[in-house]
N, C-alpha and C positions, 0 to 999 in steps of 0.2 A: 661509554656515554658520559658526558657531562652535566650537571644540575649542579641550580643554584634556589636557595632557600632566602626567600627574605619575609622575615619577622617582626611585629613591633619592636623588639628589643633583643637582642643577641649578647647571653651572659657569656662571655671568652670564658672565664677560669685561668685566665693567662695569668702571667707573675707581676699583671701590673694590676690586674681585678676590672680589666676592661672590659667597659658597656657599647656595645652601640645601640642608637635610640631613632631612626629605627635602623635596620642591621641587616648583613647578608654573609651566606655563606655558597662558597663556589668549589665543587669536589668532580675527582675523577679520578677511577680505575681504585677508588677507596680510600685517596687520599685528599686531604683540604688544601685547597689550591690557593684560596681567597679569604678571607673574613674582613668586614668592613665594616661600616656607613651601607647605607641599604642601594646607595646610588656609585657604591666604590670599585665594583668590576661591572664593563661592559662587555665584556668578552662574549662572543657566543656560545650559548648551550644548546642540551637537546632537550633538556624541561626545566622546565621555572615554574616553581610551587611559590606562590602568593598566598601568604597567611597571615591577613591582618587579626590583629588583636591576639599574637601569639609571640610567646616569651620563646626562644629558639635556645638554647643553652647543650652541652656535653652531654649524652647518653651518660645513666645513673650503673654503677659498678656492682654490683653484688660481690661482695669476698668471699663469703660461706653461706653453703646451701649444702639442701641435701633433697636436690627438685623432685625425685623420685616420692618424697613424702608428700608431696599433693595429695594421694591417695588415702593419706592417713588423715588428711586435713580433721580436726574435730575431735578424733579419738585421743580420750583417757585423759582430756584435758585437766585441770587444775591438781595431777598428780607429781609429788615432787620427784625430781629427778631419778635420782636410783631406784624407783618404785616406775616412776612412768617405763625409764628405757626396759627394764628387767621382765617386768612383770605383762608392761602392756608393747612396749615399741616392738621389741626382738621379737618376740613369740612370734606377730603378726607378720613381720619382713620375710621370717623362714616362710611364710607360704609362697610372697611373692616370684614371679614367673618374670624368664627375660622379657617376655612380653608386657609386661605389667609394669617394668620400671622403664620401659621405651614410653610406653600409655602415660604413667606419672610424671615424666622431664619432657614429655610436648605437651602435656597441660599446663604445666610451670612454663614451659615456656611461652606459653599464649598468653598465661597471668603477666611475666615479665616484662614481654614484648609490649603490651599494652598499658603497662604503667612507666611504662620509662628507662627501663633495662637491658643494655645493651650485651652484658657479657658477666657471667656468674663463674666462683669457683665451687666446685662439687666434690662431696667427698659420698661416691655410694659403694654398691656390688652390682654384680653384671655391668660395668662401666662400657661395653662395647654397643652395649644398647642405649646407655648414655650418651657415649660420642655421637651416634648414628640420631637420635633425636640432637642435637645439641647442631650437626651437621645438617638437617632437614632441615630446621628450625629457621636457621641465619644467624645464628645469638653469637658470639665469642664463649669459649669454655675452657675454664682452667679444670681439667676431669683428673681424679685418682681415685683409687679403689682402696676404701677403709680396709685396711688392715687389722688385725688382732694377732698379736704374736703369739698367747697361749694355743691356739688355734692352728698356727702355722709353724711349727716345731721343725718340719723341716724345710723351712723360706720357701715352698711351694708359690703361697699367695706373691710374696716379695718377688719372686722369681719372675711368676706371672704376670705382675703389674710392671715390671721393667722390659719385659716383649711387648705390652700393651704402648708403653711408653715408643719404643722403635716404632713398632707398626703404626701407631697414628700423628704420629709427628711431622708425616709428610702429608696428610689427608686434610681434609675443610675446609682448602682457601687458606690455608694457615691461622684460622679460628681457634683451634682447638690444639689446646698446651697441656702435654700428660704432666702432672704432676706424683709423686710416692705420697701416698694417704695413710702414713700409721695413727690409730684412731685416737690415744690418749696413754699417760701412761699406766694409767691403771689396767689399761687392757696390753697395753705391751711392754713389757718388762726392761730393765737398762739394755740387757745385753742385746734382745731385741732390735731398740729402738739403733742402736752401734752397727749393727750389719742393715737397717734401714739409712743410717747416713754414711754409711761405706757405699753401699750401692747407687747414692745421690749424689755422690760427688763423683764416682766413677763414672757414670752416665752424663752428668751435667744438669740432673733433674732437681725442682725447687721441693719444699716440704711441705705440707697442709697436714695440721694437726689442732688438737680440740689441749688446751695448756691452763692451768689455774681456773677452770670453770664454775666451781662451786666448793664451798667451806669444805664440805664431805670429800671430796677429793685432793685438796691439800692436807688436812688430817689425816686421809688413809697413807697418801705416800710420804709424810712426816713419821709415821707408825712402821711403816715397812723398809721406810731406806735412806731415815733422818735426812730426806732432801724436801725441797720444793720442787711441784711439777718444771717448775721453767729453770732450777738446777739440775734436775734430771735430764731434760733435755741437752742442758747445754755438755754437761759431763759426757752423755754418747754423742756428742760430737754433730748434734744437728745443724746447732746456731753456725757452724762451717759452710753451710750451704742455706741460699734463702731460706727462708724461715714464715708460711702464711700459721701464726699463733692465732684460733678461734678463740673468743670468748675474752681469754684472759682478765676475767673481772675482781679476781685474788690476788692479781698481782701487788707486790706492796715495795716499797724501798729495798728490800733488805735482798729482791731479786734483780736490782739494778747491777752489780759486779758483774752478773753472765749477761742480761737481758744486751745489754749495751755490748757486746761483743758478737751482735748478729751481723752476718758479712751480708744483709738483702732479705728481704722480706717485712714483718710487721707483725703488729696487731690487728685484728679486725674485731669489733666493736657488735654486737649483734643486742642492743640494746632492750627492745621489745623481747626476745626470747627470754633473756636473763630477766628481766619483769617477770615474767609469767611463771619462770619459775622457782623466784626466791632466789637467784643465785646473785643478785649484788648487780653493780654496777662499775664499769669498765674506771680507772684512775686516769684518765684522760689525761690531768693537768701535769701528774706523775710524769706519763711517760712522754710530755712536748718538753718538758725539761729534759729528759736524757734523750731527747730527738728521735725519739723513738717513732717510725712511722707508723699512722692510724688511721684505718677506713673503715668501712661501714659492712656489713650485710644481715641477712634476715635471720640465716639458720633455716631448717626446712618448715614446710608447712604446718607438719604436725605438732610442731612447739610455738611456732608466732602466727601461726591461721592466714596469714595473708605474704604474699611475697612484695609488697607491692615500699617500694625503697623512700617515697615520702613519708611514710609515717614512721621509717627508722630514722631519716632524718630529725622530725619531731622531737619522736621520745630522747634522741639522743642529745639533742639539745634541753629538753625538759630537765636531763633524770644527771646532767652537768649542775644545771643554774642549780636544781634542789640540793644537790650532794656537796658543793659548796657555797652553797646557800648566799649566791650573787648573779643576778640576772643576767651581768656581761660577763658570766664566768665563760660561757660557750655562745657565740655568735651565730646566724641563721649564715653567714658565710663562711664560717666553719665549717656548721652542717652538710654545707652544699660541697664544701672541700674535700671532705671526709667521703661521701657520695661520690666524687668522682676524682679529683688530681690525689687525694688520701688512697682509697683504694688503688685505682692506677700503680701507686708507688710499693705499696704492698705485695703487688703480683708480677712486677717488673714491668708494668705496660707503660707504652710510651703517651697513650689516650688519656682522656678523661680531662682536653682540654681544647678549645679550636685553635686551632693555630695553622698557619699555614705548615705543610708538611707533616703534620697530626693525623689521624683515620678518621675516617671520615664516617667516627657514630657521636648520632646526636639526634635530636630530638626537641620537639616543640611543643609547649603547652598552652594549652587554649590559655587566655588573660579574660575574656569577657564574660565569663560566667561571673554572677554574683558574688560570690565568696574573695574572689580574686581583684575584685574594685572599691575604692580607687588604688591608687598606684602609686602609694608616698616611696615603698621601695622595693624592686623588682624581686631584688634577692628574697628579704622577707619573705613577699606572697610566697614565692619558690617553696619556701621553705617552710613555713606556718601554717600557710592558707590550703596550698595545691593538695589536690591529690591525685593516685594515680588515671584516675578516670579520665584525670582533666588533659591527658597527652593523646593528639589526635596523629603526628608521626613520630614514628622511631624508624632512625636512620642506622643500620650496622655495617660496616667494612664498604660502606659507602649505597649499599642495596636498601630502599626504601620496604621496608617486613610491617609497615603501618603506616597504611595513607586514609587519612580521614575518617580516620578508624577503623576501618579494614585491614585486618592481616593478611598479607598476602601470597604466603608462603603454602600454607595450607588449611586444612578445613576444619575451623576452629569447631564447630557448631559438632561435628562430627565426631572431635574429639572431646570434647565436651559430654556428647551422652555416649559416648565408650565409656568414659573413666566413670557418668553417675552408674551406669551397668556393672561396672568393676567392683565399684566402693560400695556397693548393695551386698554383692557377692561377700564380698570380703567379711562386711559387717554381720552377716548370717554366718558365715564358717565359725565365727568369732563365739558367740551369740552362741550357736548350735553348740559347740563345746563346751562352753561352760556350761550349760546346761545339759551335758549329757549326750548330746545326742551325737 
């Protein structure tokens, strides 16, 4: 089928920062046929959505997630890192059921779908229940299965996530991209992470890893093996093969000689998590000087409470201008960069911008709510004002998964009081233990 979308205003993301005012867009079989002037294709369709007072721009990128943690949303909040994950995250996960982490990433993705998110990258366990929600869903997913090389002594897991890799490579519509998930290097050792980018380049698969996260983690592996996490990496031979670095807010100069030796991949920027919990803030301006690609995403629920990619926008513009303390240090068309042609670039994808011959996910945001008038500048509102609520569709691989608010893929409401029935459960096992019982 063919549809066409036309909007007060259609933000491209193209390389020239083109507007049209008001604007259309014309897609089929998933791919963008048209973008215009809202009067620039007549071609016949089989629907035309008319959404006046709606800003129509690129479906929003997530880089790093861990959607399965919806379920954890809330818990053991304002605990610092090596205390939350050890004490509270791990414990809790060991209970969870494959069924639980399919339940967690089709809640996540109702949150996503609904604010603006067209395709996340994911680092959990049970990933076959991941892809299988992630494939139900409609969403694009970049899936790997965290690794821990202490854990995995004889590549068992590695082994497993490279048949996970074969096996789903041809499945989803071609949605869903296996990626190798070794978790950090604190949890996985040089020689480790060496037979994880032996088997990534053998295969042809990209990397997703958690790299310079917090102060505590560049002291422990400064203490252990006089390197830096992102000299660590580059030594077993990751930065050879794309390269998706989460967090990376320790990053400093002095990791520029390897960083700049990545053959593909990036940083991704998870700004609100590292808020929350005291780990710093991403050197944005560092790494556009050594051209180092940067996109955006949340981290999972249980560390930023909301998946929802406006308000990373935001803060990530916020926690720029404060950190070098100049308000055009990061721009609201950065923000919006970073959100979609940034991340894009990070994960290999050709999206995250309209253009003719581009996929055709994108997404429109209401303009007439209060918050969002008047309209000195489109981008701004996007980016200052919006938030997720305010998107009434999201478009992925060209299939409409939210029209007028309505998801439509499946039974949001359903899964909704699945997951409050879960997280009850959960929260009494929790509960009952500590206390004995």
């Amino acid at each position: 089928m063919r549809y066409r979308l036309i909007g007060d205003y259609v933000l491209t993301m193209d390389d020239h920062a083109t507007i049209h005012h008001p604007g259309q867009v014309t897609w089929e079989d998933g791919v963008i046929l048209s973008v215009g002037p809202g009067d620039s294709d007549h071609s016949p369709v089989d629907q035309e959505i008319y959404a006046p007072d709606h800003l129509v721009l690129p479906g929003l990128l997530n880089g790093h997630n861990h959607a399965a943690m919806s379920l954890l949303r809330g818990m053991a909040d304002d605990s610092p890192l090596e205390e939350w994950l050890r004490q509270h995250i791990w414990p809790v996960e060991a209970k969870l059921t494959p069924d639980d982490i399919y339940l967690g990433t089709l809640l996540a993705a109702a949150e996503m779908i609904r604010s603006g998110t067209v395709g996340f990258a994911d680092m959990y366990f049970e990933v076959d229940r991941v892809a299988e929600a992630v494939r139900d869903s409609g969403l694009r997913g970049w899936i790997s299965r965290g690794l821990v090389g202490f854990d995995d002594p004889g590549e068992e897991k590695l082994a497993w996530s490279r048949e996970f890799a074969r096996r789903w490579r041809e499945r989803g519509d071609g949605r869903i991209v296996p990626m190798l998930g070794p978790h950090a290097p604190y949890t996985c050792p040089p020689a480790y992470l060496e037979k994880v980018a032996e088997a990534a380049r053998a295969d042809g698969l990209a990397v997703h890893i958690h790299l310079s996260e917090s102060p505590q983690e560049v002291r422990d592996m400064m203490r252990l093996y006089g390197k830096s996490p992102i000299q660590i990496a580059y030594d077993a031979g990751l930065f050879s093969v794309p390269t998706l670095i989460a967090h990376g807010v320790q990053i400093t100069e002095a990791d520029m000689p390897w960083l700049t030796r990545l053959t593909g991949g990036g940083v991704i920027a998870c700004p609100v998590s590292n808020a929350k919990l005291g780990n710093g803030i991403m050197p944005y301006r560092l790494l556009q000087e050594h051209r180092i690609p940067v996109g955006l995403g949340t981290d999972g629920a249980a560390s930023t409470n909301t998946l929802d990619m406006f308000q990373e926008m935001k803060a990530m513009a916020w926690m720029q201008k404060l950190q070098n303390q100049r308000p055009d240090a990061f721009t609201a068309y950065q923000a919006l960069w970073a959100a979609t042609r940034g991340t894009a670039a990070v994960l290999g994808h050709p999206g995250g911008q309209l253009t003719p011959g581009a996929p055709a996910d994108l997404i429109a945001v209401r303009g007439r709510s209060d918050h969002m008038v008047p309209e000195w500048d489109p981008v701004a509102n996007v980016v200052y004002a919006a938030v997720g609520a305010d998107v009434d569709y999201t478009v992925v691989n060209g299939e409409i998964l939210l029209a007028d608010g309505i998801i439509t893929r499946f039974d949001e409401m359903a899964v909704i009081k699945e997951a409050r029935d879960r997280g009850a459960a959960l929260k009494w096992l929790v509960e009952g233990e500590s206390h004995g019982i």
